[in-house]
C-alpha positions as CSV (number, residue, x, y, z in Angstrom):
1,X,-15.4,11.1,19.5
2,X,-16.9,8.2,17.3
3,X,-15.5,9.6,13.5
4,X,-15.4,7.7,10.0
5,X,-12.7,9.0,7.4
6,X,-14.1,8.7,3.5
7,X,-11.9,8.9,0.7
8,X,-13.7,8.5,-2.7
9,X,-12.7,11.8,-4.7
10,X,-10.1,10.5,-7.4
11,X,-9.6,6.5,-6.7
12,X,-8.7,4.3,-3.7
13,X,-11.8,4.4,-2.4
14,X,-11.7,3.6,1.4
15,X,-12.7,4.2,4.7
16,X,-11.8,4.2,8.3
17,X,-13.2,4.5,11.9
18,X,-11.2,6.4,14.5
19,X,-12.5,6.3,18.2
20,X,-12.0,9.1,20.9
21,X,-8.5,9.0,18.8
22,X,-7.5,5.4,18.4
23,X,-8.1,3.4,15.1
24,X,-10.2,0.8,14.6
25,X,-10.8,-0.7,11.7
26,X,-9.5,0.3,8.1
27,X,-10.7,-1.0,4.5
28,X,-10.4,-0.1,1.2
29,X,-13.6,-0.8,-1.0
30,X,-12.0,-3.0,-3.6
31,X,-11.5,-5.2,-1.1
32,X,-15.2,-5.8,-0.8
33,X,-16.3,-4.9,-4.5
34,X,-13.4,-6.8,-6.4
35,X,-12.4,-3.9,-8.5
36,X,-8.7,-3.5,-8.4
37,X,-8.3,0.4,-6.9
38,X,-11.8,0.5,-6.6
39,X,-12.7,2.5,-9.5
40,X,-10.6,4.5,-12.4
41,X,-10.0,7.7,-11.6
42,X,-12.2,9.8,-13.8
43,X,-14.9,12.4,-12.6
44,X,-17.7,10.4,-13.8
45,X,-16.8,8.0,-10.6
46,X,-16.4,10.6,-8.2
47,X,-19.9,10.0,-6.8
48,X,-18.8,6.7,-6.1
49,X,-18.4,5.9,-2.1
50,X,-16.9,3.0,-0.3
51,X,-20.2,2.0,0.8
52,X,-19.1,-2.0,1.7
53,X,-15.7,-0.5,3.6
54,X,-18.0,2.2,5.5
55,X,-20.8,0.0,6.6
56,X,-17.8,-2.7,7.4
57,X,-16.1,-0.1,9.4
58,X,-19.3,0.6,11.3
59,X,-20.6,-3.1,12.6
60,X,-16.9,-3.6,13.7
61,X,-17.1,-1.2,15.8
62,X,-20.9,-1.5,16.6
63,X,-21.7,1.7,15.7
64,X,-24.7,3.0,13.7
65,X,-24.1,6.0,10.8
66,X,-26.7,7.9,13.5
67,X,-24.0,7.3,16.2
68,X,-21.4,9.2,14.5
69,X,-20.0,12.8,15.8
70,X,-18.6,13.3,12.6
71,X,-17.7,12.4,8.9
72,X,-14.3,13.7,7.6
73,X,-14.0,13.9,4.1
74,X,-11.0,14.0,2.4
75,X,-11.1,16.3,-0.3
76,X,-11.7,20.3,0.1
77,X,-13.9,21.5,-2.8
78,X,-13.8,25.0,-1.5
79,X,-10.5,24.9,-1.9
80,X,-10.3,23.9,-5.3
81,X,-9.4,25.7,-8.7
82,X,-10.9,25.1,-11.8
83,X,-8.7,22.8,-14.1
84,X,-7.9,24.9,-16.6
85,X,-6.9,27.9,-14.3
86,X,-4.3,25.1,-12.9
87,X,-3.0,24.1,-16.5
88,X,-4.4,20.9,-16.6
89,X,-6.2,19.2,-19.5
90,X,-9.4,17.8,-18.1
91,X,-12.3,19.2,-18.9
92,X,-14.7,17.5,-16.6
93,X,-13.0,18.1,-13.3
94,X,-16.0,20.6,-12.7
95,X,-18.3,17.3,-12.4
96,X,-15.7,16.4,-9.9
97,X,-15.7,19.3,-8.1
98,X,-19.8,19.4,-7.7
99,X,-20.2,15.8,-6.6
100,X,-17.6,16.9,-4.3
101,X,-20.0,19.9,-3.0
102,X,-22.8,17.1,-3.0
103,X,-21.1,14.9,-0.6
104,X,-23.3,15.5,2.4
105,X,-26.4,14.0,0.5
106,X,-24.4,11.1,-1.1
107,X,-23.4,9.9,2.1
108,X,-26.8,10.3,4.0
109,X,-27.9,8.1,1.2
110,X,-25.3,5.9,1.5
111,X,-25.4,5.5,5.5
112,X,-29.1,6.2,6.2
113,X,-29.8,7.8,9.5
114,X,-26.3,10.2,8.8
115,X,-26.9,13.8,9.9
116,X,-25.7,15.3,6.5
117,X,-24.7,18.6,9.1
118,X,-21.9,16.3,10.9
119,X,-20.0,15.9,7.2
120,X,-17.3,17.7,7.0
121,X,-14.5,18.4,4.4
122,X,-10.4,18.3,5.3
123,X,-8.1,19.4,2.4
124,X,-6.5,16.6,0.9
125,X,-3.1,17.1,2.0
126,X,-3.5,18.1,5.1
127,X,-5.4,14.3,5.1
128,X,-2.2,12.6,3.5
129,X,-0.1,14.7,6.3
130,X,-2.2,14.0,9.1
131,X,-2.2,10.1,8.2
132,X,1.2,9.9,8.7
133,X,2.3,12.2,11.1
134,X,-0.4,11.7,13.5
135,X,-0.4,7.9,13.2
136,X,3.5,7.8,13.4
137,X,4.9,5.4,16.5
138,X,7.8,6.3,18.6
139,X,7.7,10.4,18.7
140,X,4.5,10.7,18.7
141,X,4.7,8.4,22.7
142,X,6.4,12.5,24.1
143,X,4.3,14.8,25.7
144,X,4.6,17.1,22.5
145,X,5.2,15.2,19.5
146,X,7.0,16.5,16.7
147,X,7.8,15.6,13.2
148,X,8.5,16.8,9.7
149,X,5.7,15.9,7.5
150,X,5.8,15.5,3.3
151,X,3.4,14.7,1.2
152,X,3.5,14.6,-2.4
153,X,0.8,13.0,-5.2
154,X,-0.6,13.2,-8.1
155,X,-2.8,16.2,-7.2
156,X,-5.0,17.3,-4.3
157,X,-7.7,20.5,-4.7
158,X,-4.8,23.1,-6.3
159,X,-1.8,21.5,-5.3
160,X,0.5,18.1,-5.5
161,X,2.8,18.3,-2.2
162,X,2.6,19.9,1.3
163,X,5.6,19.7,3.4
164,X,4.8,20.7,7.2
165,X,5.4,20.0,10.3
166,X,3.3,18.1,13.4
167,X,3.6,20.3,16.7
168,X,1.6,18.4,19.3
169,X,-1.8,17.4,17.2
170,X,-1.4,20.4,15.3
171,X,0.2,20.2,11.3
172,X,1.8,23.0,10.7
173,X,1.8,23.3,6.4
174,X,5.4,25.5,5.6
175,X,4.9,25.0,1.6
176,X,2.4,23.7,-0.8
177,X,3.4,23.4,-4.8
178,X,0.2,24.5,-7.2
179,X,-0.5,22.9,-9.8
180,X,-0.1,21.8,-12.8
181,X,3.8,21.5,-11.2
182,X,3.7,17.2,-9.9
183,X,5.7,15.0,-9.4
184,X,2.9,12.4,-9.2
185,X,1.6,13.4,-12.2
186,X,4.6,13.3,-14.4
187,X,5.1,9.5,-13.3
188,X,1.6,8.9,-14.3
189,X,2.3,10.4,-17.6
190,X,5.6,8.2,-17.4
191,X,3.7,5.0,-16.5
192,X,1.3,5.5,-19.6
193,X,3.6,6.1,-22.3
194,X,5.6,2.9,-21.1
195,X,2.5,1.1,-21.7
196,X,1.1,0.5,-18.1
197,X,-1.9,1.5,-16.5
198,X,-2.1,5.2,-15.4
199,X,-3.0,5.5,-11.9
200,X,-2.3,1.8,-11.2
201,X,0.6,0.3,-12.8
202,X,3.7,3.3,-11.4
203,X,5.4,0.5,-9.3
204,X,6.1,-2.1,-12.3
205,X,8.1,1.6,-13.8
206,X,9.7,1.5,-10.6
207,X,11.1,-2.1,-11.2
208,X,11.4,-1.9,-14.5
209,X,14.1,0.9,-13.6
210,X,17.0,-0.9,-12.4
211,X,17.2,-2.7,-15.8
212,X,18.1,0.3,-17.4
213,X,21.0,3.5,-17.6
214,X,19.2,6.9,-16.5
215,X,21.2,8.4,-20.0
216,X,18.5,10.5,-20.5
217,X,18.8,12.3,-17.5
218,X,19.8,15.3,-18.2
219,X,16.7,15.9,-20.6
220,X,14.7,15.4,-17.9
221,X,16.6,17.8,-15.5
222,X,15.1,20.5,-17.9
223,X,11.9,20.0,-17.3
224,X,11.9,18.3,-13.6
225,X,13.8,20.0,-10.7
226,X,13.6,21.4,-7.0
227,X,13.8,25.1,-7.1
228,X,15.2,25.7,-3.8
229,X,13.0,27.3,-2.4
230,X,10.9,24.0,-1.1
231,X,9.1,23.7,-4.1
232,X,9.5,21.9,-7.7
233,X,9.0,22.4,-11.3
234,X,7.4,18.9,-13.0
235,X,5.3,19.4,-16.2
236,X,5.5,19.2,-19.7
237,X,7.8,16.3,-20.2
238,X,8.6,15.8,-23.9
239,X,8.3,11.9,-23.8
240,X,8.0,10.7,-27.5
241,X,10.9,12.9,-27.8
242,X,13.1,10.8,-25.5
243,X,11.6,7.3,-26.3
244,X,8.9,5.7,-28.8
245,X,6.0,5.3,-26.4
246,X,5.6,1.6,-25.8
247,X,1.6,-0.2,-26.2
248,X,-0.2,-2.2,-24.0
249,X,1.1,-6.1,-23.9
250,X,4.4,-5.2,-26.7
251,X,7.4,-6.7,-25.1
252,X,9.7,-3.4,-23.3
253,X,13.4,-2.3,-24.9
254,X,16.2,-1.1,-23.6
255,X,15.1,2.9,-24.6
256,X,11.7,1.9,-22.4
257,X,14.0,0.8,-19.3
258,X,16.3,3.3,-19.6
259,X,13.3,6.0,-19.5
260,X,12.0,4.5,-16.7
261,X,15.8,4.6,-15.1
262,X,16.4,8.4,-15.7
263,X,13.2,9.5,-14.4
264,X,13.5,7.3,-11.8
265,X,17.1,8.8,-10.5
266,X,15.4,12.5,-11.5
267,X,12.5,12.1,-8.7
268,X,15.2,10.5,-6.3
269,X,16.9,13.9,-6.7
270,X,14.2,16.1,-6.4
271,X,12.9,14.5,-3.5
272,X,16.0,15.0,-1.8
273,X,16.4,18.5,-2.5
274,X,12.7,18.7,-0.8
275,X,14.1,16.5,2.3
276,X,16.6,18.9,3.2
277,X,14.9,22.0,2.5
278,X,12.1,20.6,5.1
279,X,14.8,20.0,7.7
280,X,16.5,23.1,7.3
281,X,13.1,24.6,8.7
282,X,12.3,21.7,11.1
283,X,15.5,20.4,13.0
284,X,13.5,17.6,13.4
285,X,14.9,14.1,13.5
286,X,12.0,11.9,12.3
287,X,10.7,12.4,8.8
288,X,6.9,11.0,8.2
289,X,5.8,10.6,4.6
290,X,2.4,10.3,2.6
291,X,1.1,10.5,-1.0
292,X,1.4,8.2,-3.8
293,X,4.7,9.1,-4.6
294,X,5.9,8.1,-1.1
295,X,5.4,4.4,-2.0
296,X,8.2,4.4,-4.2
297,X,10.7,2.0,-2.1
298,X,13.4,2.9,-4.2
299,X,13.1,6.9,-3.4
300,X,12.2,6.3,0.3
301,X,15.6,4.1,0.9
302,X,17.3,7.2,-0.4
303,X,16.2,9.5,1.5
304,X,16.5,7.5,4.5
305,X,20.4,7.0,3.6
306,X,21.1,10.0,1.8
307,X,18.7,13.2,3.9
308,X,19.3,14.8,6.5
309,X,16.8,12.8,9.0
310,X,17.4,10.1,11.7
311,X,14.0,8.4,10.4
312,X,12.1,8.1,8.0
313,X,8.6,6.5,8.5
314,X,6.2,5.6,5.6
315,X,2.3,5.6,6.2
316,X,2.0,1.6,5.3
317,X,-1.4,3.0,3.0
318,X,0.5,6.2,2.0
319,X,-2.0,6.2,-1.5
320,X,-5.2,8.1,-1.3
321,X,-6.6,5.1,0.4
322,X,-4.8,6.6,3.7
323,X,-6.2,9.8,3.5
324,X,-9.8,8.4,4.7
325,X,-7.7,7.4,8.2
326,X,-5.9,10.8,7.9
327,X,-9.0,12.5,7.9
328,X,-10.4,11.2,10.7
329,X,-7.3,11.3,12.7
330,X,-7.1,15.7,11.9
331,X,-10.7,15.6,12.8
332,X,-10.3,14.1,15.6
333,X,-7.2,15.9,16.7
334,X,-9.2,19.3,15.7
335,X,-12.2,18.1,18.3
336,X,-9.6,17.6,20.9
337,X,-9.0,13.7,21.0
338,X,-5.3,12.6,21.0
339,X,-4.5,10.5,17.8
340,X,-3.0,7.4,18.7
341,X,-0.2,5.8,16.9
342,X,-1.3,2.9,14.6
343,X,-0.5,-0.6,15.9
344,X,0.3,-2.0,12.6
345,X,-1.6,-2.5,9.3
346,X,-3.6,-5.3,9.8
347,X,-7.1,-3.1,10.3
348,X,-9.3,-5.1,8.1
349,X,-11.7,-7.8,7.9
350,X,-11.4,-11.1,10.3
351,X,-12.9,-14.3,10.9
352,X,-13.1,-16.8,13.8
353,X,-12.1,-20.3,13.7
354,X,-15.8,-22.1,13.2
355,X,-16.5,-19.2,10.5
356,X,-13.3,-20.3,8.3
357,X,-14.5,-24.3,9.3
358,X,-18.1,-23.3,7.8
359,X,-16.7,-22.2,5.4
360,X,-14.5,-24.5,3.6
361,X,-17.3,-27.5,4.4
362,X,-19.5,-25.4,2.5
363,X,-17.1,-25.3,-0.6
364,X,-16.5,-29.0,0.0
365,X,-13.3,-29.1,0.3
366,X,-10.9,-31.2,2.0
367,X,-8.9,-29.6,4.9
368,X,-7.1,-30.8,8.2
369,X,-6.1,-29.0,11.4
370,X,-2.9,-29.9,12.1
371,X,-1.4,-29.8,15.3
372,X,1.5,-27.4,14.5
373,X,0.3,-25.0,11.5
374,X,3.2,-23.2,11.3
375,X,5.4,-26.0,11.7
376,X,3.1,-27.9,8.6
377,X,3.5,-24.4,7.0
378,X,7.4,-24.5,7.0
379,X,7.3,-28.1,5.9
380,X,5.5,-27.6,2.8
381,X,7.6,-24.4,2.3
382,X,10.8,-26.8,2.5
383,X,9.4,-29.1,0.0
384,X,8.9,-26.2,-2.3
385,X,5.0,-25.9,-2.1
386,X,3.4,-22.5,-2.7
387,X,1.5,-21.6,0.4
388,X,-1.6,-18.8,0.1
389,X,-1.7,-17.9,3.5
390,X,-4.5,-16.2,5.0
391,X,-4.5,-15.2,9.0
392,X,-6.0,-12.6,10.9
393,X,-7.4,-9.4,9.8
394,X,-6.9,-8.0,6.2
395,X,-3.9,-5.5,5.5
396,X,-5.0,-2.1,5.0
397,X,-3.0,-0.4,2.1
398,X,-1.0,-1.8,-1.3
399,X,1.4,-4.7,0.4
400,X,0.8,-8.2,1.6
401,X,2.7,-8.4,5.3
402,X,1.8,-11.7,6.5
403,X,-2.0,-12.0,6.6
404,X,-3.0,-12.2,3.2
405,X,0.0,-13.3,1.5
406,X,2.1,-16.6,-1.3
407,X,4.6,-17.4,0.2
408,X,7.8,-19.7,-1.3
409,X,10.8,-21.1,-0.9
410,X,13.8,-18.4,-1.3
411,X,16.7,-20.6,-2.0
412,X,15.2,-21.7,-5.3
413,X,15.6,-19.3,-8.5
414,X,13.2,-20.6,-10.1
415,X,10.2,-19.2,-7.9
416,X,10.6,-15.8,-9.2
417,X,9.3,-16.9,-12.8
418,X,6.8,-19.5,-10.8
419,X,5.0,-17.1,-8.9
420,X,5.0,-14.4,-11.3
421,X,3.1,-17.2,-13.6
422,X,1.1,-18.0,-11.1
423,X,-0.3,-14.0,-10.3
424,X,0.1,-13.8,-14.4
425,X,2.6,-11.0,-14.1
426,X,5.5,-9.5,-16.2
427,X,8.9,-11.4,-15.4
428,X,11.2,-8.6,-14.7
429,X,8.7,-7.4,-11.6
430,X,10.6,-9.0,-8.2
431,X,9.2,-10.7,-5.3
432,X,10.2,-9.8,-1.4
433,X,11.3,-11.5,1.4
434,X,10.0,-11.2,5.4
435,X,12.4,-11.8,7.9
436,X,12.5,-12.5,11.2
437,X,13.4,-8.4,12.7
438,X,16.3,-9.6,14.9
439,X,18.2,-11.6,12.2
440,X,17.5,-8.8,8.9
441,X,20.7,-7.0,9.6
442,X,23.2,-9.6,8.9
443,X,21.3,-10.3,5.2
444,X,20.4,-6.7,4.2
445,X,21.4,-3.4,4.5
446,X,19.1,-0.9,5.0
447,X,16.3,0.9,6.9
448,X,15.4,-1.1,9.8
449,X,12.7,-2.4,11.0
450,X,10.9,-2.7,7.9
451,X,7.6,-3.3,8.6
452,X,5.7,-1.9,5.9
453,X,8.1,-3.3,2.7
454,X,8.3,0.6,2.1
455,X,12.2,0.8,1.6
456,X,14.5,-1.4,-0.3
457,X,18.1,-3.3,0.9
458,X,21.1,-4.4,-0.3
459,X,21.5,-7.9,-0.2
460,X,24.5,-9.3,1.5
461,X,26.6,-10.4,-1.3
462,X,27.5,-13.8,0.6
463,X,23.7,-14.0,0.7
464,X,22.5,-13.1,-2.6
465,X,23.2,-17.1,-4.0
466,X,21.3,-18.2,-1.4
467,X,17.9,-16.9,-1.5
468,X,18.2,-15.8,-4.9
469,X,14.2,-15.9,-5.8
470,X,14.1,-12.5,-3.6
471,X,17.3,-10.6,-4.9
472,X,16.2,-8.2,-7.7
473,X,18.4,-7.9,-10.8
474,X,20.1,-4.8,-9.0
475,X,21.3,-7.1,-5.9
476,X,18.1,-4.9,-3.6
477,X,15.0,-6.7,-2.3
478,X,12.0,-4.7,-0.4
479,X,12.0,-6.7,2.7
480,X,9.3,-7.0,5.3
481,X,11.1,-7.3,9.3
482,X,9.1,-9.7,11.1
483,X,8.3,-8.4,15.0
484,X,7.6,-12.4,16.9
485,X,5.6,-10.4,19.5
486,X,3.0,-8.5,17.1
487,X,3.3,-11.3,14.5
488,X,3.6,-14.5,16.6
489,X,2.7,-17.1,14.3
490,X,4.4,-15.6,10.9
491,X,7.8,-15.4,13.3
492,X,6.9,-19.2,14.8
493,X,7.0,-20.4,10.9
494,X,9.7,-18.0,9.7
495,X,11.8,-20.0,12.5
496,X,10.8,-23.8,11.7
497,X,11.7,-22.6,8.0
498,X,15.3,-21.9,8.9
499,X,14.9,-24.9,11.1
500,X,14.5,-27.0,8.1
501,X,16.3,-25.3,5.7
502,X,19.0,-23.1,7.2
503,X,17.2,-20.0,5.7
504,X,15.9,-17.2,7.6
505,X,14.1,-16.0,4.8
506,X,10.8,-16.6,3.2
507,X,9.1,-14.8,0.2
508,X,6.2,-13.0,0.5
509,X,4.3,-11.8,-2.3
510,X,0.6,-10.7,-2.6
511,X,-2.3,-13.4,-2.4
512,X,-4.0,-12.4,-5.7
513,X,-3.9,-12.6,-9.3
514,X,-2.6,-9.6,-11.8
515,X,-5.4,-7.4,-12.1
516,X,-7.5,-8.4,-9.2
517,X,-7.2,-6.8,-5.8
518,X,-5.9,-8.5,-2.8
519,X,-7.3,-11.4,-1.5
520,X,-9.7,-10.7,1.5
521,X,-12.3,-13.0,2.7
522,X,-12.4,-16.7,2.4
523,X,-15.0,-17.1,-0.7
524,X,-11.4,-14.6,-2.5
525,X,-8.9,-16.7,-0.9
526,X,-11.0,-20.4,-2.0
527,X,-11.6,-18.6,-5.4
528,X,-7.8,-17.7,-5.6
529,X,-6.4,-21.4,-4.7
530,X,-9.3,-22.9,-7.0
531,X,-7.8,-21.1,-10.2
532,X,-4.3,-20.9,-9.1
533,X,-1.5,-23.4,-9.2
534,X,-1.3,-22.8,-5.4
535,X,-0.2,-26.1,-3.7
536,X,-1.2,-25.3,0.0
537,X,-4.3,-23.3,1.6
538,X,-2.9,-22.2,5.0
539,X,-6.4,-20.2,6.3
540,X,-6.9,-19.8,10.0
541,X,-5.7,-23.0,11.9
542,X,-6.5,-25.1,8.9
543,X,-4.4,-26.7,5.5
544,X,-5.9,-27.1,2.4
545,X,-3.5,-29.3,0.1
546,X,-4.5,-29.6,-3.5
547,X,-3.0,-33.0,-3.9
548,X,-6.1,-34.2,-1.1
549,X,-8.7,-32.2,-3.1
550,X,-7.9,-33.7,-6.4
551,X,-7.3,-37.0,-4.9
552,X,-11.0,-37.2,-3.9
553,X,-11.7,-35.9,-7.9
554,X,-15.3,-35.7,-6.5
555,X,-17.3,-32.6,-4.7
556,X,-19.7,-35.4,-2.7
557,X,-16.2,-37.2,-1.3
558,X,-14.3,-33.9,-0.7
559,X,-17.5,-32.8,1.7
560,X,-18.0,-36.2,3.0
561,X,-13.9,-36.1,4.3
562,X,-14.8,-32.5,5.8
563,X,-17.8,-33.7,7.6
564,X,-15.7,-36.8,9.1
């Protein structure tokens, strides 16, 4: 079964193509339009569809939109309430809810030659579940896979949270909490009054976190808890009453980080409560976790330390981007293909070698092949060069994991406020470290492997001096684990680095700019080091160093060097 999963409902835009049940390719549309999240999430852009990331999908593959057996859409509308019967405040979810309806006719337009009849809708959750426990490794390799699932978001057609369980290729939901009860939305509602974008911004709350107390805890205790029975209560937080809100671009207080700290421990508790409610009805010993609220590192490391569960494992896109690969996985489990566990992340957009070639000679820049680029990598990494390194196919979900990626030197304090200048972020916000898999346990304590950066570690105190550009103020980084056999050449410079330096350790941060999505394809990644104080272009096999293109001062003598 040839299926393509559309998400485009709320924001994330994205789409994927799954393959008599493996996964092919993966993309989120602001990777191709340059609109960070693809769109704001407002009905008036619920019509919008990740056009780019579906037609992508499809030449990747080879495939034509008439060559589909089905289109698995994740969103419900059958399902859904109106918003005022839920208790919510938005008075134009019904323009939601009928381009929802319309779907069909959208995406023939979108994908001529689509049978509009071979659309169908899956329920939102059960796309969030199905991304994650039927993409999950290691389990899912028995003849009858099984896994505790939970989800939890901002809101899905009535509800914000399904806990289930994966028998086989069936998901089994056990609870579901309506709405207007979310935890998703009450950190949304947290994110905005701390002067951060709604819908965007709820990881900088997350960091800003450990710089405060949580003394207004037990305020929030009143108005956000588990109630035992699987469920939670989360609405109608009085937040002007705990804390002044805070406006766009005004500098944060202490009251702003200690709001963010109490609500933070508050969700860490609830979520626990939920964990062990879900295995006192599973027994199971792996944990698989979706939703927007599942990319908070901070809660995922307690649950994996704290819950009841021998695993814990994080869909790497566990936003609503993941839900068009979820629903294409539940559709094609419900047509009788076994999903396949994903590889890895890296589902996006590549190049070959003579396309990256043509296309820094048609920029005019100057650029070498050395014989060793990881080796060259490391160097420049030693001499404290920032390195925007671009390899292989795009990274599908929030985190840069070695293919689209700035990397630095760790051992030198100073980066932390050097790269945040150079993305044009706030200073407290931290920066994370890969490391190679088989030497992350003697530096940090914690989940492992960490593939995804989905869960942070304590830093070894002996090791917290020296590579203090990735320790956050709390002594915890968000590590990516380095695997040398899936990522050869990120292990192969991670190991001339130490080499050179002694370190194991390099940071990895995002290759973009605050604001802007993550870098993609070469015209991003030229545009990026162009406007960027970036001091190395490490893309495909070749090295762009900005000392060489500003030594040549002109665009004829840059392109005459390429042509040599």
């Amino acid at each position: 079964m040839r299926i393509l999963g559309i998400n485009a409902l709320f924001h994330d835009p994205a789409a994927a193509l799954v393959v008599d049940g493996r996964t092919v390719a993966a993309a989120e549309e602001e990777r191709f339009s340059r609109r960070k999240h693809g769109k704001r999430p407002v009905p008036f852009a619920a019509w919008e569809l990740p056009e780019q990331a579906a037609a992508w999908c499809l030449r990747e593959a080879g495939l034509r939109p008439q060559d589909l057996d089905a289109v698995a859409y994740s969103f419900d509308p059958a399902l859904a309430r109106p918003a005022d019967a839920m208790g919510l405040d938005d008075p134009w979810d019904s323009l939601r809810l009928t381009y929802a309806r319309e779907v069909p006719g959208f995406l023939r337009t979108a994908l001529p030659g689509l049978d509009p009849e071979r659309v169908r809708f899956v329920p939102h959750h059960m796309a969030h579940a199905a991304s994650c426990a039927l993409a999950a490794p290691a389990e899912a390799s028995s003849s009858e896979p099984s896994a505790a699932v939970l989800v939890l978001d901002g809101r899905g057609e009535a509800t914000s949270h399904l806990a289930g369980r994966r028998r086989g290729d069936r998901i089994e939901p056990l609870h579901g909490q309506e709405l207007p009860h979310s935890l998703g939305l009450v950190y949304e509602e947290l994110t905005e009054h701390l002067g951060f974008l709604r819908s965007s911004d709820e990881y900088k709350v997350m960091a800003l976190a450990s710089y405060g107390r949580p003394r207004m805890l037990a305020e929030l205790r009143r108005h956000v808890y588990p109630t035992g029975d699987g469920g939670f209560r989360a609405a109608g937080v009085p937040w002007s009453e705990l804390c002044a809100p805070r406006r766009p671009g005004e500098a944060w207080s202490q009251d702003h980080a200690d709001l963010a700290a109490s609500a933070q421990l508050c969700l860490e508790e609830t979520l626990l409560d939920l964990v062990r409610w879900l295995h006192g009805r599973t027994g199971d010993r792996l944990l698989t976790m979706a939703g927007g609220v599942a990319l908070n590192c901070v809660a995922n490391s307690r649950i994996a330390r704290e819950g009841p569960f021998d695993r814990v494992w994080v869909q790497p896109a566990a936003g609503d981007a993941g839900t068009a690969l979820g629903s294409a996985l539940q559709a094609a489990a419900d047509d009788g293909d076994r999903p396949e566990p994903m590889a890895g992340a890296a589902l996006g957009r590549r190049w070959s070698d003579a396309e990256l070639e043509a296309w820094l000679k048609t920029a005019a820049v100057p650029f070498e092949r050395p014989e060793d680029l990881p080796a060259a990598v490391a160097d420049a990494l030693a001499g404290d060069a920032i390195v925007a390194w671009f390899q292989g196919r795009s990274e599908y979900g929030p985190r840069a994991l070695g293919h689209r990626s700035l990397l630095a030197h760790p051992g030198r304090s100073g980066n932390l406020e050097r790269l945040n200048d150079v993305k044009g972020r706030e200073q407290f916000r931290p920066v994370a470290p890969m490391v190679l898999e088989d030497r992350a346990a003697e530096i940090f304590d914690g989940p492992l492997p960490s593939p995804y950066m989905l869960f942070v570690h304590e830093v070894a105190p002996e090791w917290r001096e020296r590579i203090p550009a990735v320790v956050h103020v709390d002594g915890t980084a968000r590590i990516q684990t380095v695997d040398a056999e899936s990522e050869p050449l990120v292990a192969r410079m991670l190991e001339d680095f130490e080499r050179l330096t002694g370190l194991p350790v390099v940071v990895n941060t995002s290759l973009n700019t605050a604001g802007r999505p993550m870098v993609d394809d070469p015209r991003d990644a030229l545009e990026c080091f162009g406007s960027a104080p970036v001091d190395v272009l490490a893309i495909g096999p070749f090295l762009v160093r900005r000392s060489a293109f500003f030594a040549h001062g002109q665009p004829d003598a840059a392109r005459a060097e390429a042509d040599r």
